[in-house]
N, C-alpha and C positions, 0 to 999 in steps of 0.2 A: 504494500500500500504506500501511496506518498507519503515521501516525510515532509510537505511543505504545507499541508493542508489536514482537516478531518477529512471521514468519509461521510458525503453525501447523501442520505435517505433517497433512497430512487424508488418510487414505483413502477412494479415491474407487471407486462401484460404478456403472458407467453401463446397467447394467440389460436388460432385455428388453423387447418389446413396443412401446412409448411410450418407456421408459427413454431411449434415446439421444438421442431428441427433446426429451423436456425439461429432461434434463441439459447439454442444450447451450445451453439457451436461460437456465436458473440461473446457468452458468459465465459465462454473457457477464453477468451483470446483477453476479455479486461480483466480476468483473474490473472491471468501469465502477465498481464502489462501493467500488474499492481494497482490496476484503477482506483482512487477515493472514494471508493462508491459502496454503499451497502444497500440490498433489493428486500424489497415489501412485496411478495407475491399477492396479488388479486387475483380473482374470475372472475372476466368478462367473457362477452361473445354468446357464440351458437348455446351454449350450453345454456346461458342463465335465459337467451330466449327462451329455448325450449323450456325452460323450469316454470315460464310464466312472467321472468320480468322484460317488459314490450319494448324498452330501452337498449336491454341487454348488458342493465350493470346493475348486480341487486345492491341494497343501502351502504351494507358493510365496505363496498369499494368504491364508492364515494369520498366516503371518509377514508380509506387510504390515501388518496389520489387529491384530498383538499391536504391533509397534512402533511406532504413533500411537496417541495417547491420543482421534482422533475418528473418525468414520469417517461418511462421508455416500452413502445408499445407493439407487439407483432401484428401482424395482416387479423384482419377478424371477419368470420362468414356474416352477413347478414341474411337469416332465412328469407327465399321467394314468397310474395305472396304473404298474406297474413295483415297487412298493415305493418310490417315492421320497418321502426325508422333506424334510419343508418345511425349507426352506435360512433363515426366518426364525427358524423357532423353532429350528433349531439353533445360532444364529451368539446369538441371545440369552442359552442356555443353556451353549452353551460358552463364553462369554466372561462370565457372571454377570452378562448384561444386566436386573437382578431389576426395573426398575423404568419403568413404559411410562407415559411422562407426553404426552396429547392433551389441550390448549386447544382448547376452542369455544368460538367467538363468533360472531354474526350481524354481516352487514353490511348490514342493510337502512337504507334501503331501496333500496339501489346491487346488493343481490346478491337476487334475492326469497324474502323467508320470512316464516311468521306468526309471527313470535318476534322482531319487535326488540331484547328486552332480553336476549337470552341470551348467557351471558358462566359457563361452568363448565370446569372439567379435570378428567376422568376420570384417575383412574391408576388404573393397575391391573396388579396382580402377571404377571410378565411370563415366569415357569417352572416353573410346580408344575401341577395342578388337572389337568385331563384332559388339559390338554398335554403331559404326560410322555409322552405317547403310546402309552402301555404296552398293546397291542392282544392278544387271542387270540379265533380261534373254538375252541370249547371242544368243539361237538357240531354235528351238522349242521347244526341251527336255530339255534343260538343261539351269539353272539358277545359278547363285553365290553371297557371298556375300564375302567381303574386309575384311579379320582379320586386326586390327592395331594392333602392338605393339611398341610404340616408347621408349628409354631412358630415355628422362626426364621426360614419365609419369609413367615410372616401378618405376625410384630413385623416381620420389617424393612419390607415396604412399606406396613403403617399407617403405623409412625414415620416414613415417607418423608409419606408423605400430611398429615401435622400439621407436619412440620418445610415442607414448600411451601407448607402456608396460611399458616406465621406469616410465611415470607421475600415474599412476593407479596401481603400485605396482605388477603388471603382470611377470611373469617369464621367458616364452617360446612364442618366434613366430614360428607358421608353415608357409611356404608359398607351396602352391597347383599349380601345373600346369602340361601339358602334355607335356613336352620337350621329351621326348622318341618318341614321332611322331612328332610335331610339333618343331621341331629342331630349326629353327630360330626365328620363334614368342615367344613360352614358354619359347622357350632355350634362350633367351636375358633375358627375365622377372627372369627367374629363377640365370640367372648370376648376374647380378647387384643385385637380393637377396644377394647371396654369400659375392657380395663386401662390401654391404653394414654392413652384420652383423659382419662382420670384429671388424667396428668401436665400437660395441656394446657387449664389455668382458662380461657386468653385465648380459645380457641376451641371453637365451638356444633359438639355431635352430636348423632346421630341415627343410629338405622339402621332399613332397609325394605327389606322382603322384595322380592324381585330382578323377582319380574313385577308386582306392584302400582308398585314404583319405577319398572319400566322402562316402564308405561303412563303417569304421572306427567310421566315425564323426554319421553314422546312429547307428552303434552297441554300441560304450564306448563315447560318447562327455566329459565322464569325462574325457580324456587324452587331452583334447586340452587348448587353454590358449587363446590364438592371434592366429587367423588365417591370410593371405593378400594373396590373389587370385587379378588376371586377374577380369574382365568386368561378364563378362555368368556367371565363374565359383563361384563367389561372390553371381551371383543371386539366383543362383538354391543352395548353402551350407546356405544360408541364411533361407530361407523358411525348408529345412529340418529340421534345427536345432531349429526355432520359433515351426513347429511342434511337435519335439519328444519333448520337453523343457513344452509341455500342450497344445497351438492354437497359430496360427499367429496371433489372433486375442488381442494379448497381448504384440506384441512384436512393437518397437518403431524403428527409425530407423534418425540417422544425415548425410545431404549434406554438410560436410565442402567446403571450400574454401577460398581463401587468403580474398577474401574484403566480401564474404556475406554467410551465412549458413543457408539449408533449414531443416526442422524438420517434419515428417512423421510418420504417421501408415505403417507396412509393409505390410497390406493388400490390398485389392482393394477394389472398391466403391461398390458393391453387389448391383446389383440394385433388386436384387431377394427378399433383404428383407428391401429395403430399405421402411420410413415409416412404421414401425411394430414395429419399439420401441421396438425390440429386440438386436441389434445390441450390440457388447461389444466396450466401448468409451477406453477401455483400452489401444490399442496401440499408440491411437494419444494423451492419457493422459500421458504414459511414453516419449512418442515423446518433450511432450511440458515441463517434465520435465529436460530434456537433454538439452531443447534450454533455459532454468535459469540456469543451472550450466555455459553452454555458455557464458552466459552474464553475469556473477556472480552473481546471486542468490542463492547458492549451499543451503544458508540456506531454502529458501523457495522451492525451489526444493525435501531437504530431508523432510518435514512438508508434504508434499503432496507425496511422493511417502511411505516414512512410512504411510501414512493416508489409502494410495492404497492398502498395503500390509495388514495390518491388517483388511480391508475391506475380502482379500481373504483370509483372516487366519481365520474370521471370518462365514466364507460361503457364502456367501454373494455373487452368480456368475449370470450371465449373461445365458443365452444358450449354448452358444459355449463351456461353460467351467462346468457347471453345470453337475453332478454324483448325482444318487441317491444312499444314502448312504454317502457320503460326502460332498455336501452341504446339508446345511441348509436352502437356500430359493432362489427360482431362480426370478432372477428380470429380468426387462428391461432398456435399457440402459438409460434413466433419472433417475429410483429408484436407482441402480447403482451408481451415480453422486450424490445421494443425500446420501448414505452410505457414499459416502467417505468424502464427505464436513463435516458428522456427526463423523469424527473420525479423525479431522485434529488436531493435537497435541497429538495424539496416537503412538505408537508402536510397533507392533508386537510382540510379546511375544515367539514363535520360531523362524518362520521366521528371519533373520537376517536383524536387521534394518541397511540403510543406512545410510550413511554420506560422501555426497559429498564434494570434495574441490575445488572450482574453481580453475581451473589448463588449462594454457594457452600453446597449443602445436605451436610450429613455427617450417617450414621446409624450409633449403635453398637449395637447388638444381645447383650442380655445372656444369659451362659448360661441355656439351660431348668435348670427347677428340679430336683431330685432328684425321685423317684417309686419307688417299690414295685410290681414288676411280678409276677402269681401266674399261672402255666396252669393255666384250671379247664374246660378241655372245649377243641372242636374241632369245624367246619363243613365236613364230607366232601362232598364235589360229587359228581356222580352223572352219566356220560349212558345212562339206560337206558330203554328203550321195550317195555312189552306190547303187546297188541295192543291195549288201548284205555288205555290209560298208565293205569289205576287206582293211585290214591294208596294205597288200604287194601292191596293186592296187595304194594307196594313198600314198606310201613312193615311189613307181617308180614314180609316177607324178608329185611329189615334188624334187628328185635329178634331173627328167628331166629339170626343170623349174628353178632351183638354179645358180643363177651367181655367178662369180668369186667376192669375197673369201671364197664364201662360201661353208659350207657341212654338209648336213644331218646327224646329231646325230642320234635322235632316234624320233618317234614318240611315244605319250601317248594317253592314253584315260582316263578320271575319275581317271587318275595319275599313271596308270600302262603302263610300257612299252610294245607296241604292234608293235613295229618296229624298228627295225631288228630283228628279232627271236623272234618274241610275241609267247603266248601261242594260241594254236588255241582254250582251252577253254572261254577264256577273253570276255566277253558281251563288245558291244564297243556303245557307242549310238552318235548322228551326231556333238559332240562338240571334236576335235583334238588341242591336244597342240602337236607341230613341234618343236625340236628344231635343233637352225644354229649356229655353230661355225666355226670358221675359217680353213678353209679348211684344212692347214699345220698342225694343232693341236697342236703346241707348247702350254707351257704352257703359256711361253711369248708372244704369238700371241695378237692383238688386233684390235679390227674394230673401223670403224666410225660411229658417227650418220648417215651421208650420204650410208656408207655402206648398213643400213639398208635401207634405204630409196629406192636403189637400186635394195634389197633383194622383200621388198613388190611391189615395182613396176615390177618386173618380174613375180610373185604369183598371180597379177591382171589378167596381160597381158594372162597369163595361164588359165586364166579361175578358180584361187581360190577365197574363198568367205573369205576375214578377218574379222573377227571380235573384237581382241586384238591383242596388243601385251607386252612381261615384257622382257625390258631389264635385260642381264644378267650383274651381272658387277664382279670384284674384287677386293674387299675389304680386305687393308694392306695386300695383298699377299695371301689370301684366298679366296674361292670361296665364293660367300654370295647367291646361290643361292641351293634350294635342289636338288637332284638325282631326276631322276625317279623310281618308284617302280618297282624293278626288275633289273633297269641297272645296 
């Protein structure tokens, strides 16, 4: 164990699938490299679903897991079906894990890829965006899900994103997102980018739209530095770049947060080969390195990931990563674990050896600004079907039924306007968004809660079927709400 430090409480997750397999083959490699660490075993996963808890963590690993400031976690199955929610996205969001920091780098040409120089970290916000998970089906056909974007989760994990470049010597943040359609969700993410790189002279921005990026980040990943994406788009840039970089099967991945930080394989529990003792222990071995620099270990951190690397400099690979022709011996993942333990105080000799500095990021997050909020109308949803779903049928029957103050806008379908003057090529299916603004149409006009209350209780009386509604409002003098497609 180190002599410069205690050992560390870690909570420890030995996972599903692969999980136990290469958690055991991690554990022998920070036991041989004297790690500061001492493990708190929990059960999570498939098991405690199946027991009945719908989370997948019963109480008692809670409380493990709030009283260590780490927690180091293997792949976990989430059962199909059932309603079960993903035990990753909950253990991040309940614990204020806001911040998903994955380093890629290529290790060619010991691991095979066509990107020798690629060397980026995606972060990316790690509990807002579609992951809320906020699901409904609404009507037969048609189902939705709740994009979030809030302020003070955009500022805090840009300013995480600029405060990592400047501590790790990084040059350039990109940030990714769709503001070109998604105007208000992206387009806040993407502004508060803006403001923020303000503060940060030392460091080069940029932002690109999320699929020209992410074709980009597929062709040259040598052009990128820092990346800070959105929720989704974090997920899916992640996994490409773990791929073209050699295998996921190698890449590691940090749950920051203010009071606890979780530490991860990017891959999943494979139960397809789980037990075969072929599994590569590699991602959750750089995982468990990332959670010693965390805590300050950076020395015993670099001891074992140079150990790592000259293991693959060496040839020395697993399945996943194994070429003939390029390596020299395919192992399984405990012979693996027993290479690298046998080259602990080694170095690479191409490869570029590391040298971590424990480096401590802290982000403050200022209040949002004041704002003026007015209700000036209302987005009634509809599930209603004629017999051949006519738009003109269902916008008469809706001015028929609209009380004072109100007036039909326009109706939509799947967000294209199909009333007044829709296209009569338009597929329409039985989910209608209706919108009601104030009869006069000023720009200065505005309703009441009760207005609306009026509004739905006339649309009942009618014979319509509600199924939502989204206040419209405006905000400091602007509309905060989108157009429809076409109006």
């Amino acid at each position: 164990m180190s002599t410069t430090m205690e050992a560390v409480s870690v909570t420890l997750a030995r996972g599903d699938g692969i999980g136990p397999e290469i958690t055991e083959a991690v554990l022998r490699v920070l036991d041989a490299a004297d790690a500061p660490v001492r493990f708190e075993p929990i059960e999570i996963g498939e098991a405690m679903y199946r027991a009945g808890h719908t989370s997948g963590i019963p109480p008692e690993a809670w409380e493990t897991i709030r009283r260590n400031p780490v927690f180091l976690k293997a792949p976990i199955t989430t059962p199909l079906g059932g309603g079960y929610k993903s035990l990753n996205v909950t253990i991040r969001k309940t614990l204020n894990l806001y911040a998903n920091v994955r380093p890629t780098k290529s290790y060619a040409p010991f691991v095979a890829s066509a990107h020798p120089g690629m060397d980026l970290v995606i972060v990316r916000e790690n509990e807002e965006d579609l992951y809320a998970g906020i699901e409904h089906q609404q009507t037969a056909e048609v189902t939705q899900v709740l994009k979030l974007i809030t302020r003070p989760g955009s500022e805090r994990i840009v300013r995480y994103a600029f405060e990592y470049a400047r501590a790790y010597g990084r040059r350039t943040v990109t940030c990714m997102t769709k503001n070109n359609i998604m105007k208000l969700t992206d387009g806040l993410f993407h502004r508060v980018f803006t403001e923020i790189a303000e503060e940060y002279p030392d460091i080069e921005s940029n932002h690109q739209i999320i699929d020209i990026g992410a074709a980009r980040l597929a062709a040259q990943p040598e052009i990128f530095d820092v990346i800070v994406t959105p929720n989704l788009y974090g997920d899916i840039l992640s996994d490409i770049a773990s791929q073209i970089a050699g295998s996921v099967g190698i890449a590691g991945s940090a749950n920051v947060g203010p009071g606890v930080a979780m530490f991860e394989a990017v891959h999943g529990s494979a139960p397809d080969i789980a037990g075969k003792d072929i599994a590569n222990p590699s991602g959750m071995l750089v995982a468990a390195t990332q959670l010693l620099v965390h805590v300050g270990a950076a020395d015993v951190a670099n001891r074992i990931k140079n150990a790592w690397l000259t293991t693959l400099e060496d040839g020395i690979h697993t399945p996943d990563i194994h070429r003939e022709g390029l390596s020299a011996k395919r192992v399984g993942c405990q012979e693996f674990a027993d290479a690298v333990v046998e080259r602990l105080g080694r170095a690479p000799r191409q490869l570029r050896p590391v040298s971590y500095q424990t480096t401590g990021i802290s982000v403050d997050v200022a209040p949002s600004p004041t704002s003026t909020k007015e209700l000036v109308g209302v987005d009634v949803f509809l599930d209603w079907s004629d017999a051949d779903r006519n738009p003109e049928s269902l916008g008469e029957g809706l001015e028929q039924a609209c009380p004072a103050p109100w007036k039909l806008k326009m109706v939509t379908n799947r967000g294209v306007k199909v009333y007044p003057d829709g296209a009569p090529e338009t597929f329409c299916t039985d989910h209608w968004r209706c919108r009601f603004l104030p009869a006069d149409g000023s720009v200065e006009a505005s309703v009441s809660g009760g207005d609306i209350v009026d509004l739905l209780r006339a649309l009942l009386d009618a014979g319509f079927d509600t199924i939502k509604t989204e206040n419209l409002y405006r905000i400091d003098g602007q509309a905060a709400y989108s157009l429809g497609q076409g109006e």
